[in-house]
Every structure is written in C-alpha cells, then in structure tokens.
C-alpha positions in Angstrom: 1.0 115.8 32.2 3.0 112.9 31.1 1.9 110.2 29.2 1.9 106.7 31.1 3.1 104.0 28.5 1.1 100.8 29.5 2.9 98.8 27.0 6.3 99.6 29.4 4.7 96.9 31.7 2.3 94.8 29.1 3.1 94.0 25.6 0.3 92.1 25.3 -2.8 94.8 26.6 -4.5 95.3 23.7 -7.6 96.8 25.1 -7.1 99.9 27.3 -9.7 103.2 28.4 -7.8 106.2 29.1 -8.8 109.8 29.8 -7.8 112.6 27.4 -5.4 115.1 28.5 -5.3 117.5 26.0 -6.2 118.1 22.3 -4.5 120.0 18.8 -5.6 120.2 15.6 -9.0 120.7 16.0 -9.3 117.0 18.0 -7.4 115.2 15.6 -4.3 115.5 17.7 -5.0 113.6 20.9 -2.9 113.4 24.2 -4.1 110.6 26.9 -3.6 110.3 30.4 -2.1 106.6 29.6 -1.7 104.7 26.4 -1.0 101.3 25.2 -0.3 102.8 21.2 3.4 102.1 21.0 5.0 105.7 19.2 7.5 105.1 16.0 11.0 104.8 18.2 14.4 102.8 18.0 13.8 101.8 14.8 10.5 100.3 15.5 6.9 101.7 13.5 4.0 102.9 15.5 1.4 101.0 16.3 -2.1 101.1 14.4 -5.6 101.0 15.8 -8.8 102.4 17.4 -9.4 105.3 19.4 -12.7 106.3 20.6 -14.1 104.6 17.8 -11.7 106.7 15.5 -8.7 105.0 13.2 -5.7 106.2 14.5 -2.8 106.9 12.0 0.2 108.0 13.8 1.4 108.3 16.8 4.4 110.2 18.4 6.4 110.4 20.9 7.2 114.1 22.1 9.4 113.1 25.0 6.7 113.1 28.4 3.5 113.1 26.3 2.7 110.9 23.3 0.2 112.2 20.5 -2.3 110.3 18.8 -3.0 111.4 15.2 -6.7 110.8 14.0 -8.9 110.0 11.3 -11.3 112.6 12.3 -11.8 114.7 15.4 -13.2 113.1 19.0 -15.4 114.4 21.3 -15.4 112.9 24.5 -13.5 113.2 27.7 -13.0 109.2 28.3 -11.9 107.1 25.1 -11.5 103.1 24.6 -8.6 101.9 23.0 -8.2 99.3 20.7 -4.5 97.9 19.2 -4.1 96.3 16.0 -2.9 93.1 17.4 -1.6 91.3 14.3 0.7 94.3 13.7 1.8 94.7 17.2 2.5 90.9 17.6 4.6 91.3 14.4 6.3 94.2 15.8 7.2 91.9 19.1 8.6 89.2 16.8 10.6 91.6 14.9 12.1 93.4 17.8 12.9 90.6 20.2 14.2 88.9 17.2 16.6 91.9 16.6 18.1 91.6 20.1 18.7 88.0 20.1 20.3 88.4 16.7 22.5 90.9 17.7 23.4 89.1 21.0 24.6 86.0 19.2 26.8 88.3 16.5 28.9 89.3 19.8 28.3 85.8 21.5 29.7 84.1 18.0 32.2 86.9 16.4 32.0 89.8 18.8 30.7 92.0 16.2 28.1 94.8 17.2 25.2 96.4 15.9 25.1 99.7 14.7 21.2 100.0 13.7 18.5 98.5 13.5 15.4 99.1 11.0 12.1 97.5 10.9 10.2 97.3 7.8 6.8 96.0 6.3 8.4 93.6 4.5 11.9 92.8 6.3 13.8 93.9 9.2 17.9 95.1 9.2 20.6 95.6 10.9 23.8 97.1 10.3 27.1 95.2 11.7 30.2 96.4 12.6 31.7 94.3 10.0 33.8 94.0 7.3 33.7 90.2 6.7 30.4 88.1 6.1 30.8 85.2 4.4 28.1 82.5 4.0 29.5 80.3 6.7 28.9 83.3 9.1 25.2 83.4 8.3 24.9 79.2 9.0 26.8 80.1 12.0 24.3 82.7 13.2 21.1 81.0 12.1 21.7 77.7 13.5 22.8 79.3 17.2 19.5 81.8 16.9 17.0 79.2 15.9 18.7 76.6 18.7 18.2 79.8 21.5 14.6 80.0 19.7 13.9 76.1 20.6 15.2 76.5 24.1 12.1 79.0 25.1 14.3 81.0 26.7 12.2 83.5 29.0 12.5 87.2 28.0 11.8 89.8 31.1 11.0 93.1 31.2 13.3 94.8 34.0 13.6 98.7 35.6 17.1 99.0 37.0 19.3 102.8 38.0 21.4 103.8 35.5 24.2 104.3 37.7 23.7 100.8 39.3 23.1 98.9 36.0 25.5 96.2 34.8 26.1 93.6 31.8 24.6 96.0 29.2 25.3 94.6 25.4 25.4 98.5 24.6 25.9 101.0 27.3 23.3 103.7 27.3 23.9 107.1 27.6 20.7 108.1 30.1 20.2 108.3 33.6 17.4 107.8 35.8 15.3 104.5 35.5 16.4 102.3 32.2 14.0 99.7 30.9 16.0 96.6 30.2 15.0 93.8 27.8 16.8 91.1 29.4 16.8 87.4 27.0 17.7 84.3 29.6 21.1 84.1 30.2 22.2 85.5 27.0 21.4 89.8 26.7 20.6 92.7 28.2 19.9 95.8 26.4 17.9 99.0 27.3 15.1 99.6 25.3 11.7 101.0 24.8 10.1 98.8 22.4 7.7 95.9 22.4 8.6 92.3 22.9 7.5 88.6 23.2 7.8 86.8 26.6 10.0 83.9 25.4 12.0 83.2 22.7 9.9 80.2 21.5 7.1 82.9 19.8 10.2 83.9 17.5 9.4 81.2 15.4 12.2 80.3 13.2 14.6 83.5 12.4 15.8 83.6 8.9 18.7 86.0 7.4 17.4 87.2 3.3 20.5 88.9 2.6 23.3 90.7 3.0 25.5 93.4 1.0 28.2 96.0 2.3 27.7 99.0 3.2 29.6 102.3 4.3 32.2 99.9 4.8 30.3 97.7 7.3 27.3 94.8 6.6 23.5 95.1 6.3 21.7 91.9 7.1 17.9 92.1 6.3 16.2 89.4 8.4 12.1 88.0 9.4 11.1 86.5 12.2 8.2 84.3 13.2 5.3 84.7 10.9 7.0 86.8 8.1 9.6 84.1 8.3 7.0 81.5 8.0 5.2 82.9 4.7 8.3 84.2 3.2 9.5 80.1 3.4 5.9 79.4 1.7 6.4 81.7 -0.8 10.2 80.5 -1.5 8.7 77.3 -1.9 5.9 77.9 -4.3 8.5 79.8 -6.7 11.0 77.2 -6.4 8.1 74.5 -7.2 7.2 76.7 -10.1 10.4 76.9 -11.9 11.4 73.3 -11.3 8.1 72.2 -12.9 9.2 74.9 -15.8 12.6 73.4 -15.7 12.0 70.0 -15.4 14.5 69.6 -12.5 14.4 69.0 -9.4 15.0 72.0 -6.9 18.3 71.2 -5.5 18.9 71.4 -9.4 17.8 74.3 -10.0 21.1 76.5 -9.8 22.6 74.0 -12.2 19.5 74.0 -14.6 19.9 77.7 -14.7 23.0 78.1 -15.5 23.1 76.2 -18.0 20.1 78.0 -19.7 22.4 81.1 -18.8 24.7 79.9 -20.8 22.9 79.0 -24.1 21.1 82.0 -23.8 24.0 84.0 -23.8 25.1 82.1 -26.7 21.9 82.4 -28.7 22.1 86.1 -28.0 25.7 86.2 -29.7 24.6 84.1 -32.4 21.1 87.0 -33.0 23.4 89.8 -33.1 26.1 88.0 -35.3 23.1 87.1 -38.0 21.6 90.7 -37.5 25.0 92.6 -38.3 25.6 89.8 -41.1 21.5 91.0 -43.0 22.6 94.8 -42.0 25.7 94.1 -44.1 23.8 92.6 -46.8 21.3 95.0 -47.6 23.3 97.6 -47.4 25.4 95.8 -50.0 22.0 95.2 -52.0 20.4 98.8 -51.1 24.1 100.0 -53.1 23.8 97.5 -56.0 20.4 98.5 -57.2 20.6 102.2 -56.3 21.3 104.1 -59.2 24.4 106.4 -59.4 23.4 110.5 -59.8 25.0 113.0 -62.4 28.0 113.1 -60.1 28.3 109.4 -60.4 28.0 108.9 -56.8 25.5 106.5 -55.5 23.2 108.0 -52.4 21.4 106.5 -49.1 19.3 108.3 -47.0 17.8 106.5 -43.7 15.4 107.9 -41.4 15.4 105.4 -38.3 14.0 106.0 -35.0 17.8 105.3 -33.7 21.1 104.6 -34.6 22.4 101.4 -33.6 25.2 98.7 -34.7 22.6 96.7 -37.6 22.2 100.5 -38.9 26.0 100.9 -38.8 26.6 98.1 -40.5 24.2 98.7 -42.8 25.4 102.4 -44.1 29.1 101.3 -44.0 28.2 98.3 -46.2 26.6 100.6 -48.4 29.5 102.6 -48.1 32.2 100.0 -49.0 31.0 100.0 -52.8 32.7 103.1 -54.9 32.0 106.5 -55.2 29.2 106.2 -52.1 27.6 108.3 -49.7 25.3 107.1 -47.3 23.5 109.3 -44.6 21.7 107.7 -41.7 19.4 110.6 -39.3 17.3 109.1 -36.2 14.8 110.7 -34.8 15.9 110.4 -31.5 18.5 112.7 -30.0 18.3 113.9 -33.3 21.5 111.7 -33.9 23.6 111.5 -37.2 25.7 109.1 -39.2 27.6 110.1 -42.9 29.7 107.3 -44.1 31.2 107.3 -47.7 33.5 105.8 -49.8 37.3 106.9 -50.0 37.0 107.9 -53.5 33.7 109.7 -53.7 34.9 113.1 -53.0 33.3 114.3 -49.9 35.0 114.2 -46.5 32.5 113.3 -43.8 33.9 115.1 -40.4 34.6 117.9 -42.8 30.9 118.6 -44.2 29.8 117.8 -40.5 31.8 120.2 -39.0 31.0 123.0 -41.7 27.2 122.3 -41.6 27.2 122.7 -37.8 29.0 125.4 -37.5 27.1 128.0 -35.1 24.1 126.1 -34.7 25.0 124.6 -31.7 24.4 120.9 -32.8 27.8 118.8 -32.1 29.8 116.0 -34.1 32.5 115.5 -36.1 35.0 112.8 -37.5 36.9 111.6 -40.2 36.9 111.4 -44.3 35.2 108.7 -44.6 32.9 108.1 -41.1 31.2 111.2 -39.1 28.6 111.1 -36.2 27.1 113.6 -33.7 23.6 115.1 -33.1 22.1 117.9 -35.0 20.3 120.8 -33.3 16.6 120.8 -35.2 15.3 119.4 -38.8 16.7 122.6 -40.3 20.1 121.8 -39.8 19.5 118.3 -40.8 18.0 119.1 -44.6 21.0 121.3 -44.5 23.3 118.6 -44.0 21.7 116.2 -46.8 21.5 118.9 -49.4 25.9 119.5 -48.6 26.0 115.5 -49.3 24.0 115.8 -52.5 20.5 114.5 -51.3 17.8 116.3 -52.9 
C-alpha cells in the first residue's frame, strides 16, 4: 500500500503513530501506513529520528512506499514516531532558502538554477551562468534578506498538472503537483520541507562562488547556519586583528603586506642557503685531498637532491681536476658533476653504468642526473668515478 507522506501537509508534525505495513531485512527495513520521516530527494537529506523506540538511519523513497532503515529490528504492529527537530528545521531553512534564492536570480538577472545540493555544512546551487561578479552577489543578498524582512507567507498548494500556471521551472509530471508557492514572488513544484514565512529564513548569506562546467556554483546558509557561521567569522577575524594589531577592516591590508615581506624573507633564505651551499662546497674542495690520479673526490649521501645540494657539488666542482657525486636516498636519485679538465665525462659514465639495468639518466661532460635502479648499480657508479 502506499505510503501517506504527513509532512506533504505539515512541516512542522514532529510527533506521529503510524501502523506498519510491511517489513525487510529481518525488521530492520520498515514500511508504515503514513510517515512524517522526510526520504533523501531533490537534493534534500533524510530526516533522522525515532521509531518505535528504535534510531532510525535512513530513509528512502521507493516511489509509493517509503522505507525506514533501523538501528535494530522492531516488533510491534503500531509504532510512535519521533523527528529530529533541529535537523528538520534546518532542512526547512535550507530548502525554502533555496527557492527564494533562486527566484530572485531570475527576478534580478533572469538566470536559472540547474541544481541544488544541501549539505551539513553549506548548501549550493548551480546557475546558469557565466558571469558572477561581486556586485551580483550584493545584488542578490540585499533583495533576499529584504524579501526575508517582509515575512512573506510561504503556502503549501495541490494544483492539476495540466491546469497549473506561473511555474519558475515547468515540471515534467502529471497528476496532482505540490507547489511551494513564496508571496507574490515563486512558485515551484516540490516535495521537500519548508518554513511558513520567509521571516524564519533568518538572514541568507552567499560563502562563495567558483565556475564550474562552464556555469557558477554558489554555496550558501540560511537562518541558523548563517547565524553561527557570522559568529564564527567574527571570532577569527577578532583573533587575527588582535595577532595583527589592526583593526578588522584592516586586516586585508595588514596581510598583505605581511605577504609581501614574507615573500621577500623567503627570497632572501634561499639566496643565503645557495650562497653557504656554494661555500662549502668550495671549502669541502680546498681541504679534500687530491688521489693518485690527482683528482680531488666528493661523495654525498643526502636523503634528496635539491638546489643547496646542487650548488654545493657544482661549487666543489668549479675547482680543477674535480669529481663530485651526490646519491639520495629517495627515488634513488643521482647527481655527478666534475670539472672540465678532470678527465671523466659525466652523461657518458652515466649512460655506460646504466646500461641494461633499467635505472635512467644521462647528460653532459661535465653535469649528469637521473635515478639509479638499486644500491648495486649505485656502488657501480662510484667505483667508474674513482670512489673507493
């Protein structure tokens, strides 16, 4: 039999008994002659709640009947029903919020919606857009809020299909529609849960806004959510102006300029960090001592191979008759680097060393990278460069 959706007429039943039509699952699937637990639909998350003194966790809509998943298996023929009411509330802001929204993006710029998602956190939409600039949003906030303040009534309505009119979005089924209807403003078929007046929105906020498959995402919060993401704005805002010692309308300023001399600190770092590299490798090749050969040798094991170790092996490098061999443990990377007159050509001993061992690399006579394929290879290498 099919399921009779309470919450069609009354949003705000919270309470409800009901008698149970059917059961899956061992009882843990549970099918009611009526129900006030709004199922996950049109972009809006089921309710939560009690059933027969059992938590319910889902619930789903299967076209005439609507399923209540359990916590555990119930035994009775009668339940009572119990919904979360701060959730469902929430849900109500949300929603409405969403159709009053949308209505003033066609009232304003005659741009539609093309979804709508409700989150935990946030709620979105996607426009039919290409342009969104911030004057848009000031535009659309400031006509919301003042439809907010005007406690406009919104009405539940059951109109024919075939006889309905004024529809922000026609709808594609027949029969009986449910309309949401917002005073003198929208009217859009839809399932879902709403407030009874525009003044329980609270104030409607838009977070943000990026592109997307060439149209807009706007992630909004209504009412409460609106209210305590404000508090929570406010309270980090508070907190890095106290930090800053600025006031908060200062704040961009402050941090950009703290941006900036950051950025220039950070240049300044990596200028005196290649400048040391340089320097001991200039040291590490003055008071190493040359071999038979009369070639002077560095060997560095690093966990990586980055610019200070670079520099460091090429400043090594820059003295004569050098060799310098730099191996990191990870990716197994290599660097030779020698001198133009010591006699070895980097790419060249790369290359020969890795030949069929699957490790890769090469360059030229006097600088070679790549990765080698195990330690094997790498003693290999040091011993062709003269390392012991």
């Amino acid at each position: 039999m099919p399921t009779e959706r309470l919450y069609y007429t009354d949003c705000y039943l919270s309470t409800f008994s009901a008698q149970i039509a059917g059961m899956a699952e061992s009882g843990r699937r549970v099918y009611l002659d009526r129900t006030a637990f709004y199922p996950s639909s049109g972009g809006q998350p089921n309710d939560w709640g009690m059933l027969g003194g059992r938590r319910v966790l889902d619930v789903i809509d299967e076209d005439e009947r609507i399923a209540h998943i359990l916590e555990s298996p119930v035994d009775a023929t009668q339940v009572e029903g119990h919904i979360d009411w701060s959730r469902r509330y929430d849900h109500m802001q949300q929603h409405t919020g969403q159709h009053l929204l949308s209505a003033v993006l066609v009232e304003l710029f005659q741009i539609p919606t093309l979804s709508f998602h409700m989150g935990s956190e946030v709620s979105s939409i996607e426009i039919g857009t290409k342009e969104w600039t911030p004057a848009h949003v000031d535009s659309v906030e400031e006509r919301v809020n003042q439809i907010v303040w005007e406690a406009r009534a919104v009405r539940i309505l059951f109109e024919e299909a075939e006889a309905v009119q004024d529809l922000r979005k026609p709808s594609a089924r027949t029969g009986t529609l449910r309309i949401i209807e917002i005073e003198g403003l929208d009217r859009s078929a839809c399932g879902g849960t709403h407030v009874r007046s525009t003044a329980e929105l609270g104030p409607i906020q838009i977070r943000k806004s990026e592109k997307i498959r060439g149209h807009v995402r706007i992630e909004f919060v209504c009412g409460l959510r609106a209210l305590r993401r404000t508090r929570q704005d406010f309270r980090v805002l508070s907190e890095l102006a106290r930090q800053s010692a600025a006031p908060i309308d200062r704040l961009p300023e402050q941090i950009s300029g703290l941006r900036e001399r950051l950025s220039e600190a950070e240049k300044e770092r990596q200028r005196t960090t290649m400048e040391l590299a340089r320097r001991d490798g200039e040291a590490l090749y003055h008071s190493s001592a040359p071999s038979p050969d009369g070639a002077r040798r560095l060997l560095l094991r690093v966990p990586a191979i980055d610019e200070a170790i670079r520099a460091k092996a090429q400043a090594f490098a820059n003295g004569s008759k050098a060799v310098a061999l730099a191996l990191a443990s990870e990716g197994r990377a290599v660097l030779i680097t020698v001198s133009a007159d010591s006699g070895v050509h980097a790419g060249t001993v790369l290359k020969d060393t890795l030949a069929g061992s699957g490790g890769r690399g090469g360059g030229s006579a006097v600088l070679a990278q790549g990765s080698l394929p195990n330690d094997e290879v790498a003693e290999k290498l040091a011993r062709a460069l003269g390392f012991s």
